[in-house]
ROPA-249329 format. One line per field, with one value per atom (N, C-alpha, C, CB): residue in one letter; x negated, y, z negated. Coordinates in Angstrom, 1 decimal. Glycine has a CB too. Example, Ala and Ser with C-alpha at 12.3 -4.5 7.8 and 13.67 -1.06 7.14 Angstrom:
residuo [a; a; a; a; s; s; s; s] $
px [-13.2; -12.3; -13.2; -11.3; -12.8; -13.7; -12.9; -14.1] $
py [-5.7; -4.5; -3.3; -4.5; -2.2; -1.1; 0.0; -0.6] $
pz [-7.8; -7.8; -7.8; -9.0; -7.1; -7.1; -7.9; -5.7] $
This chain:
residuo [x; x; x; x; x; x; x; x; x; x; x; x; x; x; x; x; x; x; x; x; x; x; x; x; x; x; x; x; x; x; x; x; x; x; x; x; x; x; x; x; x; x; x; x; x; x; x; x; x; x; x; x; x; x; x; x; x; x; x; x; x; x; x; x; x; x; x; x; x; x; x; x; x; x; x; x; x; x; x; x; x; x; x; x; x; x; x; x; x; x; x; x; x; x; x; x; x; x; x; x; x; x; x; x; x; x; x; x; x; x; x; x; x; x; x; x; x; x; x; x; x; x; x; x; x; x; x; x; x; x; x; x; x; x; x; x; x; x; x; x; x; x; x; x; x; x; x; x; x; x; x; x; x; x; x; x; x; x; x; x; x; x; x; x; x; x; x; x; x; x; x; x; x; x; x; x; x; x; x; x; x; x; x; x; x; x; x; x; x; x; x; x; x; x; x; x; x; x; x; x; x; x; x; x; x; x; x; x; x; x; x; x; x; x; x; x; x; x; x; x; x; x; x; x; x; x; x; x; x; x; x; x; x; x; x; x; x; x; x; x; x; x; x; x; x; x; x; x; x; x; x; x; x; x; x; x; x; x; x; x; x; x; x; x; x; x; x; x; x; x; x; x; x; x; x; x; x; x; x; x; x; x; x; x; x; x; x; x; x; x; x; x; x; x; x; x; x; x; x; x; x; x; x; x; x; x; x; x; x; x; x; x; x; x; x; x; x; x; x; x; x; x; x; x; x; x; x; x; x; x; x; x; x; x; x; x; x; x; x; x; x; x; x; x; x; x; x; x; x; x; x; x; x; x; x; x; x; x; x; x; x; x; x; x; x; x; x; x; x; x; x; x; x; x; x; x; x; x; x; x; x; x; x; x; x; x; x; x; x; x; x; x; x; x; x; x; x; x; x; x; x; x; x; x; x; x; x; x; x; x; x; x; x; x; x; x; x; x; x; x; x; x; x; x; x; x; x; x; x; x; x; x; x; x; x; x; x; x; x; x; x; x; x; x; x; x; x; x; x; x; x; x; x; x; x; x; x; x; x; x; x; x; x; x; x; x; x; x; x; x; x; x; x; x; x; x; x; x; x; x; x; x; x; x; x; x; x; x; x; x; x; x; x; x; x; x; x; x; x; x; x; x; x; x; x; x; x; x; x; x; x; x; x; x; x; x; x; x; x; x] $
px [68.0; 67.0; 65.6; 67.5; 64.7; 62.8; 62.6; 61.9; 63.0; 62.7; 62.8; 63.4; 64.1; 64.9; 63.6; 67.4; 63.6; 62.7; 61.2; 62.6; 60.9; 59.6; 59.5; 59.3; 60.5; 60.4; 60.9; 61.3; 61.5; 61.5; 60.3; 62.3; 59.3; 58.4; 57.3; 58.1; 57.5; 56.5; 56.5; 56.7; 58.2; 58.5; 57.9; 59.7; 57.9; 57.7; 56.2; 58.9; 55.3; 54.2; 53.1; 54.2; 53.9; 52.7; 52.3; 53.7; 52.9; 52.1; 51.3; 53.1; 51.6; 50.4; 49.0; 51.0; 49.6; 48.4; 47.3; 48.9; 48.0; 46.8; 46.6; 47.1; 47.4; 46.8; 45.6; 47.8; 46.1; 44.5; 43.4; 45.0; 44.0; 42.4; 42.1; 42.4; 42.5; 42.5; 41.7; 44.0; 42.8; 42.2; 41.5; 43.3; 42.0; 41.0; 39.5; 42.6; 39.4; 38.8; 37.6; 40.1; 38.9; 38.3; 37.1; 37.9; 38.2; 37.9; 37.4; 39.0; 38.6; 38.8; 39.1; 40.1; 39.0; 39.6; 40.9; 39.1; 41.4; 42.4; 43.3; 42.5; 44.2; 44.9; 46.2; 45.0; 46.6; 48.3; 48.7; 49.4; 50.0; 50.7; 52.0; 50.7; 52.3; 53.1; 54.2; 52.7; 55.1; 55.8; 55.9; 57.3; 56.1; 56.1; 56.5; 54.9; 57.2; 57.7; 57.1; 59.1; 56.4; 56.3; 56.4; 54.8; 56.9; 57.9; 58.3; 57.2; 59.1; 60.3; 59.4; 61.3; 58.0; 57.1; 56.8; 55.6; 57.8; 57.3; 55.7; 57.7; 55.3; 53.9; 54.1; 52.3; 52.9; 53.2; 51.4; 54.5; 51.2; 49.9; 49.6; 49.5; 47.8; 47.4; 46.4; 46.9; 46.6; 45.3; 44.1; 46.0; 42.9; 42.0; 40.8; 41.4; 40.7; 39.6; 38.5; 40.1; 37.2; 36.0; 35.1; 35.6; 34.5; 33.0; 31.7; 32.5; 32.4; 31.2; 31.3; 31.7; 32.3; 32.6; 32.8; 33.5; 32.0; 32.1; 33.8; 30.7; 34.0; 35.3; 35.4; 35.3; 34.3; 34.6; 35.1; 33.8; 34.3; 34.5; 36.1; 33.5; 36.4; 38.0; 38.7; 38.6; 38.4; 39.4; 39.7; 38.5; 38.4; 38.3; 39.4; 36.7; 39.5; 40.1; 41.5; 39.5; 41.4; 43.4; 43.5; 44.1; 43.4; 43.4; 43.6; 42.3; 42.6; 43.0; 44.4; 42.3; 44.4; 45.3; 46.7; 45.1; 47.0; 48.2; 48.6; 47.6; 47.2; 47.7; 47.5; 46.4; 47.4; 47.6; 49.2; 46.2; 49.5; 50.8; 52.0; 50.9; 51.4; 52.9; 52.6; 53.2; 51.5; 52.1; 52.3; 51.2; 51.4; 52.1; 53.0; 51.0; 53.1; 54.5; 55.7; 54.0; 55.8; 56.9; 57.2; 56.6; 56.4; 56.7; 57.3; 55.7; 57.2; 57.7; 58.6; 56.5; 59.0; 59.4; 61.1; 59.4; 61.7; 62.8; 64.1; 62.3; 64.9; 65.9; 66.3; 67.6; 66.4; 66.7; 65.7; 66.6; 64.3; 63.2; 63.4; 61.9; 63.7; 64.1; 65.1; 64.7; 66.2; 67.5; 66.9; 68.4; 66.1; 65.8; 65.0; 64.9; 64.1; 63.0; 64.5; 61.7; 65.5; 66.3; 67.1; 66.6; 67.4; 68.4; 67.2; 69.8; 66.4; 65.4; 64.6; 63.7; 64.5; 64.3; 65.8; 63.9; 67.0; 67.6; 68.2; 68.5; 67.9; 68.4; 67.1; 68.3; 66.2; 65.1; 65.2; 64.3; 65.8; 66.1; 67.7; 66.2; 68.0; 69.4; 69.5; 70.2; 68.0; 68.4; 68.6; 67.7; 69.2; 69.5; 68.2; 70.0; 68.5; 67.3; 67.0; 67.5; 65.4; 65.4; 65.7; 63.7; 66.1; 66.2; 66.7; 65.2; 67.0; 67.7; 66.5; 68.5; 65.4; 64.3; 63.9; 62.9; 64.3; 63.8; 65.1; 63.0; 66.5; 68.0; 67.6; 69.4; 66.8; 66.7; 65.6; 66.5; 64.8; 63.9; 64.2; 62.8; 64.7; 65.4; 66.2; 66.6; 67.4; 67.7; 67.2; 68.5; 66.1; 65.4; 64.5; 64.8; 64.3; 63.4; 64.3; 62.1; 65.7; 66.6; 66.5; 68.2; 67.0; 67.2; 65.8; 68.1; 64.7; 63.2; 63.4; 61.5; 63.5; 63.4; 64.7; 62.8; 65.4; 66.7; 67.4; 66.2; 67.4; 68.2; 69.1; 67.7; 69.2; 70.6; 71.3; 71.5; 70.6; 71.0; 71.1; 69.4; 72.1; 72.1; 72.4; 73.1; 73.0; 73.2; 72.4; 75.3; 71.3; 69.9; 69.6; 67.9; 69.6; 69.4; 70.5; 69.4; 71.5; 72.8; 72.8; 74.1; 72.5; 72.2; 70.7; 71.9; 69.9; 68.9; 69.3; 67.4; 70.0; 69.6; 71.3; 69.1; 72.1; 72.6; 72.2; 73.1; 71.4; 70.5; 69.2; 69.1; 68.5; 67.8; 69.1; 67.2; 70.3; 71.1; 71.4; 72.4; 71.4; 71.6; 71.1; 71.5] $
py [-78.0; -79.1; -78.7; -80.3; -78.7; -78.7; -79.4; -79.5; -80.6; -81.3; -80.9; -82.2; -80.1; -79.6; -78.3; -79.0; -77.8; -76.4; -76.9; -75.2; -77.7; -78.2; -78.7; -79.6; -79.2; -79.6; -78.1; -81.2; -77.5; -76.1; -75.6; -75.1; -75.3; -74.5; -75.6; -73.8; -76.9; -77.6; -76.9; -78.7; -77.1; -76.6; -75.7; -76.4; -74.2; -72.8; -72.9; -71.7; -73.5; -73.7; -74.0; -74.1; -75.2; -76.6; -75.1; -78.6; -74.4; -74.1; -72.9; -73.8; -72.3; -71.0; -71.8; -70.0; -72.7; -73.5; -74.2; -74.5; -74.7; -75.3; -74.3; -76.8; -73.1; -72.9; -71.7; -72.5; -71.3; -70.2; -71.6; -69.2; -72.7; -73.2; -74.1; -74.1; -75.0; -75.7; -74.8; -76.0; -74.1; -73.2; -72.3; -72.3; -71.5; -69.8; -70.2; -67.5; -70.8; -71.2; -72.4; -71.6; -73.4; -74.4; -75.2; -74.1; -75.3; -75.8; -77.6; -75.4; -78.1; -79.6; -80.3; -79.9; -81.7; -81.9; -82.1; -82.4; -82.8; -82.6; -81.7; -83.4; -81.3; -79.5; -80.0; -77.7; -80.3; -79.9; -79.8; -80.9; -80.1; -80.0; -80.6; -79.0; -81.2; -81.9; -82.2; -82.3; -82.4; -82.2; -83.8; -81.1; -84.2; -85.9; -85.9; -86.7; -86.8; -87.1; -88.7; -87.0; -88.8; -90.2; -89.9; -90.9; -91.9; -92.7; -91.1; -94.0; -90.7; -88.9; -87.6; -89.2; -87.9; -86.5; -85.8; -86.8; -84.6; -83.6; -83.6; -81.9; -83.0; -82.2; -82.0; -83.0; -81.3; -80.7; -80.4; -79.3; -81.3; -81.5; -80.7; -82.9; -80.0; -79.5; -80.6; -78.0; -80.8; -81.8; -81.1; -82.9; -81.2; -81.0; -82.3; -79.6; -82.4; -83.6; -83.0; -84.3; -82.8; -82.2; -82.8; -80.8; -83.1; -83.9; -82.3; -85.0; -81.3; -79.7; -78.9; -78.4; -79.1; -78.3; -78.8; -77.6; -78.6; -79.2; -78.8; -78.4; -79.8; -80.3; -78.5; -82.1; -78.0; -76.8; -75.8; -76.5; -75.8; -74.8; -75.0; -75.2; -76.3; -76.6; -76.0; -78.4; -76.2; -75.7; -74.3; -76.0; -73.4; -72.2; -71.4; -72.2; -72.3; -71.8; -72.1; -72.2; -73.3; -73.4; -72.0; -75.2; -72.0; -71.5; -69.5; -72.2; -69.2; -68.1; -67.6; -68.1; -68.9; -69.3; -69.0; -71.4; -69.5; -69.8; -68.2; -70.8; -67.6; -66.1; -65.5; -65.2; -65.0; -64.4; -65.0; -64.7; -66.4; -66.9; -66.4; -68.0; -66.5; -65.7; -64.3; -66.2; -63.6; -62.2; -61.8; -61.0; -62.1; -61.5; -62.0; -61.5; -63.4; -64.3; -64.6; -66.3; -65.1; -65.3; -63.8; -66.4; -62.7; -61.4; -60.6; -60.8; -61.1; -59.7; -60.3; -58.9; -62.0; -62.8; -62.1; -64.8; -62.0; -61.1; -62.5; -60.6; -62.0; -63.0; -63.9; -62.1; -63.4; -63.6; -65.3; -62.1; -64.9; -65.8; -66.7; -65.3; -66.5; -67.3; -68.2; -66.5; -67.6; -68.4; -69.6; -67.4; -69.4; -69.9; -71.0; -68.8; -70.8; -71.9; -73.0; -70.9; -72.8; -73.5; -73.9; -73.3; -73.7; -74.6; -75.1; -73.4; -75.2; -76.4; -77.6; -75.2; -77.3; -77.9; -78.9; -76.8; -78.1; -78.8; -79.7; -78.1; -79.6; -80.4; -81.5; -79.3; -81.4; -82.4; -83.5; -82.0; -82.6; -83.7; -84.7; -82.9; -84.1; -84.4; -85.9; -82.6; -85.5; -86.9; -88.0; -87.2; -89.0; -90.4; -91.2; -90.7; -92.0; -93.2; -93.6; -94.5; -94.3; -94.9; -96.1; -94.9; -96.7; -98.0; -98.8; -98.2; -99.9; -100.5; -100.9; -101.9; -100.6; -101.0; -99.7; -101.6; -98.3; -97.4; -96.8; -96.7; -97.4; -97.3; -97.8; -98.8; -99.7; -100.3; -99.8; -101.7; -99.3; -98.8; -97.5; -98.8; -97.1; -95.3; -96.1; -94.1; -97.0; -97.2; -98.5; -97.0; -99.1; -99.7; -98.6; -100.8; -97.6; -96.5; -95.7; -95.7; -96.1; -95.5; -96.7; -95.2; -97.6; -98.5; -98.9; -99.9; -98.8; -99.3; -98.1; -99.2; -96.8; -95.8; -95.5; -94.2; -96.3; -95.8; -94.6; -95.6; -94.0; -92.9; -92.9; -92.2; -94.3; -94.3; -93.0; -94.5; -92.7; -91.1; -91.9; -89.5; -92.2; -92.6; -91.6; -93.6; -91.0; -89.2; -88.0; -88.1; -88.6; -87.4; -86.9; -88.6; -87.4; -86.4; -85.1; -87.2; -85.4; -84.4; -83.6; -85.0; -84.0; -83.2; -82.2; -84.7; -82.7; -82.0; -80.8; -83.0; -81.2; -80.1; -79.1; -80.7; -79.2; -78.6; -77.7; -79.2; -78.1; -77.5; -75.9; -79.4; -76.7; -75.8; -74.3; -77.0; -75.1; -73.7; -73.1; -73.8; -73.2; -72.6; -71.3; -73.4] $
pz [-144.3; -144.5; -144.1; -143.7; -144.9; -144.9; -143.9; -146.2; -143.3; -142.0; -140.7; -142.0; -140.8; -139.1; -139.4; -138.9; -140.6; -140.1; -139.7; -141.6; -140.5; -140.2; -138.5; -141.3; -138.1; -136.8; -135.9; -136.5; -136.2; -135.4; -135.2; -136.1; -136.6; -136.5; -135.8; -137.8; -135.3; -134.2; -133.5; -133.7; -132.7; -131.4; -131.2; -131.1; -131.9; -131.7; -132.4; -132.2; -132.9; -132.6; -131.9; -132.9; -131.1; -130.3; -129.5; -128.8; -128.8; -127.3; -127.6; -125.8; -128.4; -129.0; -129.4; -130.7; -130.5; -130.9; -130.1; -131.7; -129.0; -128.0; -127.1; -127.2; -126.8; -126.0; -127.0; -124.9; -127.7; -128.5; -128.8; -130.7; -129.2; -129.8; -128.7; -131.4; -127.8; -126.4; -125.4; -125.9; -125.5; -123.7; -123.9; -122.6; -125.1; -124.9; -126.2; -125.8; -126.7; -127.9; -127.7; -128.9; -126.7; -126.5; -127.5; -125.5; -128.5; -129.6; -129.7; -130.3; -129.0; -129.3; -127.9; -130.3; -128.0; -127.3; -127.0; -127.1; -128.1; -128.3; -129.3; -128.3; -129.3; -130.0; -130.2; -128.7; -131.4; -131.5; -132.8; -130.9; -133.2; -134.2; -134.3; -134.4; -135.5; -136.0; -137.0; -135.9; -137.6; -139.0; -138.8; -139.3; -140.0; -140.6; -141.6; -140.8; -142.0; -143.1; -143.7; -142.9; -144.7; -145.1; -146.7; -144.6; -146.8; -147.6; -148.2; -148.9; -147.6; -148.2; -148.6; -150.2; -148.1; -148.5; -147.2; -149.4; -146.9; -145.7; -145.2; -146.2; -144.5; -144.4; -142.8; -144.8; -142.5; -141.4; -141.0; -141.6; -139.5; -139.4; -138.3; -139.2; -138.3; -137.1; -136.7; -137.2; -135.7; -135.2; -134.3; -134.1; -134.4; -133.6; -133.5; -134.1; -132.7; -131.8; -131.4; -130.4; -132.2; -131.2; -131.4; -131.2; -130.2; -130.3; -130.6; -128.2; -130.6; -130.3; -131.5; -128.9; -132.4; -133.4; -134.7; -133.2; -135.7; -137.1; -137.8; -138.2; -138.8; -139.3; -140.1; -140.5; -140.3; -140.9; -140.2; -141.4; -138.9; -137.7; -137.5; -136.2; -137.4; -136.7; -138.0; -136.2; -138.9; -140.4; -140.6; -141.8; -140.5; -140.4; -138.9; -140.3; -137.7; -136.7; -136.6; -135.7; -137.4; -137.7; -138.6; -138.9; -139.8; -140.5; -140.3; -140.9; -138.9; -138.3; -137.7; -137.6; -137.2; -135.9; -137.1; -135.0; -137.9; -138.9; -139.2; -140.6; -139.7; -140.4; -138.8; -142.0; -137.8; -136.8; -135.9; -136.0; -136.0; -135.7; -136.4; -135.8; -138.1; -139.0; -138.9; -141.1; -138.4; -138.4; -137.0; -139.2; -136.6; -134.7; -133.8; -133.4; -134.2; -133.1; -134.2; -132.4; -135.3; -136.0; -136.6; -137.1; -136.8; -137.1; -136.2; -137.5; -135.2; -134.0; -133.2; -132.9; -133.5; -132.2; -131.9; -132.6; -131.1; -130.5; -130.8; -128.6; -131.4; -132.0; -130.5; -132.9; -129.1; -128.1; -128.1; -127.1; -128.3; -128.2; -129.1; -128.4; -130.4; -131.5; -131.0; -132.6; -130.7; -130.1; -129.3; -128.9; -128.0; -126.7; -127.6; -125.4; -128.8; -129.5; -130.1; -131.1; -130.9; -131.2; -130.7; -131.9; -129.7; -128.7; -127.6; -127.8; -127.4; -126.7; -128.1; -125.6; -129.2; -130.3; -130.8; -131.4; -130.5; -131.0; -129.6; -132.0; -128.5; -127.0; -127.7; -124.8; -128.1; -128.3; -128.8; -129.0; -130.3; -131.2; -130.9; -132.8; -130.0; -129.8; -128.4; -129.1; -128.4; -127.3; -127.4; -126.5; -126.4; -126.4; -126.7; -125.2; -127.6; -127.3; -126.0; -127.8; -125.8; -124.1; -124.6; -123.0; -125.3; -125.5; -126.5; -125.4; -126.2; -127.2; -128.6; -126.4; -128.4; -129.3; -130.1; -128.6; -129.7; -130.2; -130.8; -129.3; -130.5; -131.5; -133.4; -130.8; -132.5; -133.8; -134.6; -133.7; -134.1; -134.8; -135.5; -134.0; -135.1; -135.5; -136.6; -133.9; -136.7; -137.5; -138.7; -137.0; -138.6; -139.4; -140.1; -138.8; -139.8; -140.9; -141.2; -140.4; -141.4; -142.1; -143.5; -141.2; -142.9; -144.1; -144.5; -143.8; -144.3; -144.9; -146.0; -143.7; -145.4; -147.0; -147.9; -146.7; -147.0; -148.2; -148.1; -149.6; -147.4; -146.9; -146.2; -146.5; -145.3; -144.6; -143.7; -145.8; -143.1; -142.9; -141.2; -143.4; -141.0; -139.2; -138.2; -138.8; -139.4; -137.9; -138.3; -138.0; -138.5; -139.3; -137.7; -140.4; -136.7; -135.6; -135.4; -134.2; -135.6; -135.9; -137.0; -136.0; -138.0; -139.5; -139.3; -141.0; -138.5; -138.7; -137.4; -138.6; -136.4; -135.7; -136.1; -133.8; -137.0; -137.5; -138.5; -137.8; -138.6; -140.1; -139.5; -141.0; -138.1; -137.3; -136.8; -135.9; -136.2; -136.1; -137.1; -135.5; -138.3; -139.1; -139.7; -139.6] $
C-alpha cells in the first residue's frame, strides 16, 4: 500500500528534514513533514514557516534537502537502520486510541469516504513490513 510507504518515508524523514533545514539551515520556524491522504488522493507534505526567507528560498531548500536525502540517507541507509525505521513506524501506527472520541472519529472517516477499512492501522503497517 502507497499509504503505509508514504507514512514510513515520514517516519525516516521528519528528523533529517528539521534537523538540516531547522537547526543547521535555520530556515523556518517551523520544519516538517507529512503524508495525507484526502477524499482517497495520497500526497506527501514538507512544511516550512519563515518570517526571514522567501516562499522561493524555502522551495529551493526542500528541494535540495529531497535530492541529498534520496542519495546519501535512503542510498547508503544500512538494512539494520532500515529495520529499526519500520518497527518504530509501525509500533506508531499500531497504537491504541486515547479515547473513546478519537475510536469514533477514526472510524467515522472510514465511513465518510467509503472505504470501510477499520483495520487500516493493521493493513497499513503490514504493508510497511513488507
Amino acid at each position: 500500500q502507497l499509504a503505509a510507504k508514504l507514512s514510513l518515508l515520514e517516519a525516516i524523514m521528519y528528523e533529517p528534514l528539521f534537523d538540516t533545514l531547522r537547526t543547521k539551515q535555520q530556515l523556518g520556524y517551523t520544519v516538517g513533514c507529512s503524508s495525507r491522504a484526502t477524499h482517497g488522493q495520497l500526497g506527501f507534505v514538507i512544511r516550512i514557516v519563515s518570517a526571514t526567507h522567501s516562499a522561493a528560498q524555502c522551495e529551493g531548500a526542500a528541494a535540495r534537502f529531497l535530492r541529498g536525502f534520496a542519495d546519501d540517507l535512503l542510498g547508503t541507509m544500512r538494512a539494520d537502520t532500515y529495520a529499526k525505521h519500520v518497527d518504530s513506524a509501525v509500533a506508531n501506527k499500531l497504537q491504541e486510541d486515547h479515547s473513546a472520541t478519537d475510536e469514533a472519529s477514526r472510524f467515522h472517516a472510514e465511513v465518510e469516504s467509503r472505504q470501510f477499512m477499520f483495520d487500516r492501522a493493521e493493513q497499513e503497517a503490514a504493508a510497511m513490513r513488507a
